[in-house]
C-alpha positions as CSV (number, residue, x, y, z in Angstrom):
1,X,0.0,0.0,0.0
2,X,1.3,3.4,-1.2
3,X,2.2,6.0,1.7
4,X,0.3,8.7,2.0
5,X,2.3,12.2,1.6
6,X,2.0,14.6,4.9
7,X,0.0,17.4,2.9
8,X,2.0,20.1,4.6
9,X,5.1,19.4,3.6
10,X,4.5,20.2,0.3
11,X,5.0,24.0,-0.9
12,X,1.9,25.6,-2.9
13,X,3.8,25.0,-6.7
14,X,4.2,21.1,-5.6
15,X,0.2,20.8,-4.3
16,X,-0.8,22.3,-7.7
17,X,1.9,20.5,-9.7
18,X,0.4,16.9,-7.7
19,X,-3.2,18.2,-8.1
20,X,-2.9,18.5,-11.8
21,X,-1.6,15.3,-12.6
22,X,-5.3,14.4,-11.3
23,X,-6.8,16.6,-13.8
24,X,-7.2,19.5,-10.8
25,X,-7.4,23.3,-11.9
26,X,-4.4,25.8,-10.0
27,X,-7.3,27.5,-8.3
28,X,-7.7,24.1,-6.2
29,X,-4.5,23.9,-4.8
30,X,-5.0,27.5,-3.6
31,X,-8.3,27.1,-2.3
32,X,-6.6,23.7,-0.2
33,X,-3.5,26.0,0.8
34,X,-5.5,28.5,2.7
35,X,-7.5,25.9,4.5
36,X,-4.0,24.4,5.8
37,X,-2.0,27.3,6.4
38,X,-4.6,30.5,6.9
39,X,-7.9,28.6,8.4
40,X,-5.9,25.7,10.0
41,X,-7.6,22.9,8.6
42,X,-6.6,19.8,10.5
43,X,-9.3,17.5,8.5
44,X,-10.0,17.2,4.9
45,X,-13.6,17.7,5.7
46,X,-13.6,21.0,6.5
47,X,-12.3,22.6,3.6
48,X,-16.2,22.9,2.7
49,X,-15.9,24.4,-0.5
50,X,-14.1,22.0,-2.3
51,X,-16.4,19.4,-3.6
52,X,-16.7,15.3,-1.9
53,X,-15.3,13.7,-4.8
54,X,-11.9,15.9,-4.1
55,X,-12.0,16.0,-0.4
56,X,-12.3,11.9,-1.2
57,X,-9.1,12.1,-3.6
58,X,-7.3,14.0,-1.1
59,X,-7.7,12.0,1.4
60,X,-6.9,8.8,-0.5
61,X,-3.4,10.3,-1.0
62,X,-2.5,12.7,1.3
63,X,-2.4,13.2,5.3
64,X,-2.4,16.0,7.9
65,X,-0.9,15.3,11.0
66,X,-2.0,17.7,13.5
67,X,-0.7,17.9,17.2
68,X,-2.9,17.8,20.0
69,X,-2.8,19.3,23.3
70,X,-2.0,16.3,25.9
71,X,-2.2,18.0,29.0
72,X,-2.7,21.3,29.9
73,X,-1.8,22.9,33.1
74,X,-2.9,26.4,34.4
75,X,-0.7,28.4,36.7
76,X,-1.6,30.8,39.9
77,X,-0.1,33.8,38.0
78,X,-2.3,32.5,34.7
79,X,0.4,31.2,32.5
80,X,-0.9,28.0,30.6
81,X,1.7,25.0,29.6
82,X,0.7,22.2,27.5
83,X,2.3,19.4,26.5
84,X,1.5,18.5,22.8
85,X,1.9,15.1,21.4
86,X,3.0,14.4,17.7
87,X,1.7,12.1,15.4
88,X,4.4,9.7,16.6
89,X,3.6,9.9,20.4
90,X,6.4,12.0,21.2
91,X,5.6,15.3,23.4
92,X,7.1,18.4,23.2
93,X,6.0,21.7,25.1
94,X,4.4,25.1,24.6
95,X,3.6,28.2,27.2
96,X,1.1,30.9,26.6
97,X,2.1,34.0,28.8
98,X,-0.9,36.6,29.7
99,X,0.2,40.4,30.6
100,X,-2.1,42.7,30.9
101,X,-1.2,43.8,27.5
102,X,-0.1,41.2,25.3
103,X,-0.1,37.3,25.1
104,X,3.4,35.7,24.5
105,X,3.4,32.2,23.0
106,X,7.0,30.3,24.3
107,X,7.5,27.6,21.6
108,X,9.5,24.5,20.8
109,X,11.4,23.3,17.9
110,X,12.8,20.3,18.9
111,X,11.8,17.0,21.0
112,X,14.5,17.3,23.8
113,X,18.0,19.2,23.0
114,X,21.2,17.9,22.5
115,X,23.1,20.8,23.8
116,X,23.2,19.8,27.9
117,X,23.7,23.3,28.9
118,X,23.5,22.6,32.9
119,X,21.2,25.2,34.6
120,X,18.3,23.9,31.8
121,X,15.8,21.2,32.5
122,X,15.7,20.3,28.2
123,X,19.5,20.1,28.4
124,X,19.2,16.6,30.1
125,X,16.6,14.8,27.7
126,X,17.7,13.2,24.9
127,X,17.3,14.7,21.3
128,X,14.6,12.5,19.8
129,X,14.1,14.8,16.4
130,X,13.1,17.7,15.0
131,X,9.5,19.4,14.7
132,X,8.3,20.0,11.5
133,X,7.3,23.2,10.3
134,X,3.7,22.5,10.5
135,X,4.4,21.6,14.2
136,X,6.0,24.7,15.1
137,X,2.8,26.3,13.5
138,X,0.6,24.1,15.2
139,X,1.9,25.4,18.5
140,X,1.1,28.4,17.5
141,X,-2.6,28.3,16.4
142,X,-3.5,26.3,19.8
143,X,-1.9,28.8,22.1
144,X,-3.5,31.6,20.4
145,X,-6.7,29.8,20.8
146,X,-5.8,29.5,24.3
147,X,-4.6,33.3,25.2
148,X,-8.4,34.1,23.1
149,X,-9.7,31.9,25.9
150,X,-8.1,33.0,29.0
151,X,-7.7,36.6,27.7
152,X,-10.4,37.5,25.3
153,X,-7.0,38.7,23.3
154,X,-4.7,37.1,19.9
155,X,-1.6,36.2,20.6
156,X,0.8,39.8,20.6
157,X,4.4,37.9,20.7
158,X,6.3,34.6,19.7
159,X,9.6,33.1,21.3
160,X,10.9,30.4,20.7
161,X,12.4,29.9,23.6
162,X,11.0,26.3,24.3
163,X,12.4,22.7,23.9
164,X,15.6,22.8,21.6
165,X,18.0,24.7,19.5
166,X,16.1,27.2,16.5
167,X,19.2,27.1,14.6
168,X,19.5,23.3,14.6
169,X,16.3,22.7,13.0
170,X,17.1,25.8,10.6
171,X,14.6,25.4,7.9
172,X,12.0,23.8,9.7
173,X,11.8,27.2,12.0
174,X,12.3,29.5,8.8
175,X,9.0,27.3,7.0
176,X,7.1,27.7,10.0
177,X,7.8,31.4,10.3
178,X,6.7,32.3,6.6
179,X,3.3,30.1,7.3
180,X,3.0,32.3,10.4
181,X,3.7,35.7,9.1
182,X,2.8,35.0,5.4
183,X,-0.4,36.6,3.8
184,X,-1.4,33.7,2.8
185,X,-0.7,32.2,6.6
186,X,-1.8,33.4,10.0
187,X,0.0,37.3,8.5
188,X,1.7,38.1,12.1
189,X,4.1,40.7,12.0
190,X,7.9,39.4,11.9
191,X,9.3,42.0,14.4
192,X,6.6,40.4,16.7
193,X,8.6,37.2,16.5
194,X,12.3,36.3,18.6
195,X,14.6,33.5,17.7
196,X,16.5,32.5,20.7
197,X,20.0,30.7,20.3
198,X,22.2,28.8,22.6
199,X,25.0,30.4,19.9
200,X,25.4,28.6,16.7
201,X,28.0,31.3,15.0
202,X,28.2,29.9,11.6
203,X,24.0,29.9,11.6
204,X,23.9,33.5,13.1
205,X,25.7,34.5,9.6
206,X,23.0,32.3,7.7
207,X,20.1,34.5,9.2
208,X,21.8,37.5,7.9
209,X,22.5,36.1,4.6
210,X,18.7,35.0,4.5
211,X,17.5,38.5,5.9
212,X,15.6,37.5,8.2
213,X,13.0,39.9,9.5
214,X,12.7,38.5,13.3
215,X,14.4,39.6,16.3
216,X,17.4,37.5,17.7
217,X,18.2,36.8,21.6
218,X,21.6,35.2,22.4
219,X,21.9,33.4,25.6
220,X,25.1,34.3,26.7
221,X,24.7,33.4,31.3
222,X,27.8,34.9,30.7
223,X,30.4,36.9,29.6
224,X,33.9,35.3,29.4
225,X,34.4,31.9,27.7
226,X,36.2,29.9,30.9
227,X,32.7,30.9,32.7
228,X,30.8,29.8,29.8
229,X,32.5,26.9,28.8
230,X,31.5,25.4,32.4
231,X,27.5,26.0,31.6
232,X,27.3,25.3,28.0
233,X,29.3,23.0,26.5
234,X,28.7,24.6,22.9
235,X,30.8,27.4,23.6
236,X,33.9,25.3,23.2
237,X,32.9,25.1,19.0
238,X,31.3,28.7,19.5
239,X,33.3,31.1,21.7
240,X,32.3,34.6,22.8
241,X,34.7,36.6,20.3
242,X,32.5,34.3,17.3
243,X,29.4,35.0,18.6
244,X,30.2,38.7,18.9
245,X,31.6,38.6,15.4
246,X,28.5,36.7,14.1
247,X,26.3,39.0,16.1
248,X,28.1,41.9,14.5
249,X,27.4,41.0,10.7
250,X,23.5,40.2,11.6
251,X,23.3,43.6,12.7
252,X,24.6,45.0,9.6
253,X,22.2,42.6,7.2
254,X,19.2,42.4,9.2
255,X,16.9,45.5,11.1
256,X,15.6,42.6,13.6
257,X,16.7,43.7,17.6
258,X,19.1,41.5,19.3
259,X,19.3,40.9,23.0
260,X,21.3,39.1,25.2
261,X,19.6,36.6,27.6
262,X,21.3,36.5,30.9
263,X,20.4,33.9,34.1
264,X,21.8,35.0,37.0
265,X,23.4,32.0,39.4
266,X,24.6,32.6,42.6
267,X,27.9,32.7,42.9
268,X,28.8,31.8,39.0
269,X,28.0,34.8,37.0
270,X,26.4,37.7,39.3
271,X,29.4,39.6,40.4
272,X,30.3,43.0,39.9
273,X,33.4,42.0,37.0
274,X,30.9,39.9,35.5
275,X,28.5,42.6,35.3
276,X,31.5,45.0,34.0
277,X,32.6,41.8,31.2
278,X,28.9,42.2,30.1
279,X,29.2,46.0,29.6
280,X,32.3,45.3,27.3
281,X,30.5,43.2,25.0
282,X,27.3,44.9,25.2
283,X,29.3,48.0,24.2
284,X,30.1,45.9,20.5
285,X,26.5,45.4,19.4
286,X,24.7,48.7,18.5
287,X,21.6,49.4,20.8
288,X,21.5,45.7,22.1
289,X,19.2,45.2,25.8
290,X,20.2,42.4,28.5
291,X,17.5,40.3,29.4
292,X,18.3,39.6,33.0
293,X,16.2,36.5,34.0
294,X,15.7,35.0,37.5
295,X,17.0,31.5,37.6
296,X,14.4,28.7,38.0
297,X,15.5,25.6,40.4
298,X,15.3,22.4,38.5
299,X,16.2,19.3,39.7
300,X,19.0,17.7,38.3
301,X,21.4,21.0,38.7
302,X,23.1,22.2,41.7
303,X,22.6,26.1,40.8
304,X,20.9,28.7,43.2
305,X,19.6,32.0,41.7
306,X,21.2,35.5,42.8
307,X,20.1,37.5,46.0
308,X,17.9,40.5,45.2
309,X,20.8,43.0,46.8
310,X,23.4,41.0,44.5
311,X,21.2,41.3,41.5
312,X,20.2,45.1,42.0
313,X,23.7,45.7,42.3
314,X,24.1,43.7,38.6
315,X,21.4,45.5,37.0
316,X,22.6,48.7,38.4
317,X,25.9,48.7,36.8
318,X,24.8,47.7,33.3
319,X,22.2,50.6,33.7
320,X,24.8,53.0,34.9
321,X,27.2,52.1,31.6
322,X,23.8,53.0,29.4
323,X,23.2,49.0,29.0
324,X,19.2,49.1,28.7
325,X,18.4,46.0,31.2
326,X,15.1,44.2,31.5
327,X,14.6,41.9,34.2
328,X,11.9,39.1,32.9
329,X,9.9,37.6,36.2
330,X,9.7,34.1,35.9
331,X,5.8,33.0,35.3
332,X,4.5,29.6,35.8
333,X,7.0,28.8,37.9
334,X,4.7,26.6,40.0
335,X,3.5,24.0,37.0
336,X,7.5,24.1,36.4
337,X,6.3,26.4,33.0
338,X,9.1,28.8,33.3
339,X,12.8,29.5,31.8
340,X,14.9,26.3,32.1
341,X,12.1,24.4,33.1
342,X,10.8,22.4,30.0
343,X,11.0,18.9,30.6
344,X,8.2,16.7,29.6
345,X,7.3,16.0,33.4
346,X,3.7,14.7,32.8
């Protein structure tokens, strides 16, 4: 028996080029494309204005394989995590984030992560694979339906700051970002939308080449490569001076922000000369902000997170030396839905 082709991995020129070799006008495949990627169709049967006899054909040779929401856990603070499952089981999972102005979808775009860095609860699951684009979208669509349900509001922001490296699943993450800002997809705007990388130098430079039009957050957790090294392991391939370099050249091929993302651990990376290292390189990147982020407890690390004196004292300095600092509150910290804490614990 012939397997059936996943619908969605086909661009709109391959669904008319297949469609026509069953005798199908253009017009069809457009009509079939908007249903997928600008009404989310997850069933033939509701694309109700193509004919039964084509909805029939299309199910005799095609597929969509949808994700569904496994389990969904609602924090104190109102944060929402669910745990999707794929068509093969697998689970990987999302976070809508209510503020009283915006909705902030946290997504994944792998299942697990194969870069171990050792104050993240992903970093110790294996890498199974890598979502598809019509995954990453997937995500998307149900945690906007959710923020419309817990906050009468559409999503405002996209990170993807879930489960696994962006930059390892390159053009899976670049698909599912034209479906989601396309016209002919759910038409978000691009600056709405951050890439966050553990530091992949090399695909930094790719971004720029493809000119991209999303914003890009680094995390760095700190600023000198012995210090690094210790944390995450993929700064011995990517070191600081690289990523600096790399960060550098997106700037001048791309209009998308940059930030730094910066967990503070007791002890590791909060001090005053850490705060001064971080001044230096901020000083490299035109207009860059620090995201200083509150470290989350998981439980197969031995880190503690910063003091409030100790971290006032951080943020301080950076804001003294004109280094624009946000500090990001951890949110669903008590359904283990915040930063680090991904880990399939269902």
């Amino acid at each position: 028996m012939q397997k059936k082709t996943d619908i969605r991995t086909l661009s709109k020129e391959q669904l008319i080029e297949q469609l026509a070799q069953s005798g199908e006008k253009p017009f069809r495949a457009k009509q079939i494309y908007e249903w997928l990627w600008q009404k989310s169709a997850v069933d033939f049967d509701e694309m109700t204005n193509l004919s039964k006899e084509l909805r029939e054909k299309l199910k005799e040779h095609f597929v969509i394989l949808p994700i569904t929401a496994y389990k969904v856990q609602h924090s104190s603070d109102g944060t929402v995590k669910s745990a999707f499952q794929l068509h093969d089981k697998h689970l990987v999972e999302g976070v809508m984030i209510p503020t009283e102005d915006r909705a902030t979808a946290c997504v994944s775009s792998q299942v697990g992560c194969s870069l171990t860095c050792s104050f993240c609860a992903t970093g110790f699951l294996k890498r199974e694979r890598n979502l598809t684009a019509a995954e990453i979208y997937d995500q998307v669509v149900l945690l906007n339906k959710q923020a419309n349900e817990s906050t009468g509001k559409n999503l405002s922001n996209i990170v993807f700051m879930g489960m696994g490296e962006p930059l390892l699943n390159y053009n899976n993450v670049l698909s599912a970002i034209e479906k989601i800002t396309s016209e002919e997809g759910l038409n978000m705007s691009a600056k709405r939308i951050t890439v966050s990388t553990a530091g992949i130098a090399k695909m930094i430079k790719k971004l720029a080449d493809d000119k991209v039009k999303f914003n890009l957050a680094l995390s760095l957790h700190a600023p000198d490569d012995a210090k690094r090294n210790t944390i995450m392991p993929i700064n011995e391939q990517n070191n600081i001076e690289a990523l600096i370099e790399a960060l550098q050249y997106f700037q001048e091929h791309c209009k998308g922000e940059i930030t730094f993302e910066y967990i503070l651990l007791n002890g590791v990376n909060d001090s005053l000369e850490d705060a001064k290292n971080l001044v230096a390189l901020c000083k490299r990147i035109e207009d860059i902000k620090v995201n200083v982020i509150e470290y989350n407890k998981i439980e197969n690390a031995d880190f503690h997170k910063s003091n409030i004196a100790t971290r006032e004292a951080f943020i301080a300095y950076l804001e003294k030396n004109r280094v624009v600092a946000n500090v990001r509150r951890s949110r669903g910290k008590d359904i283990d839905a915040a930063c680090g804490q991904l880990a399939n614990k269902n």
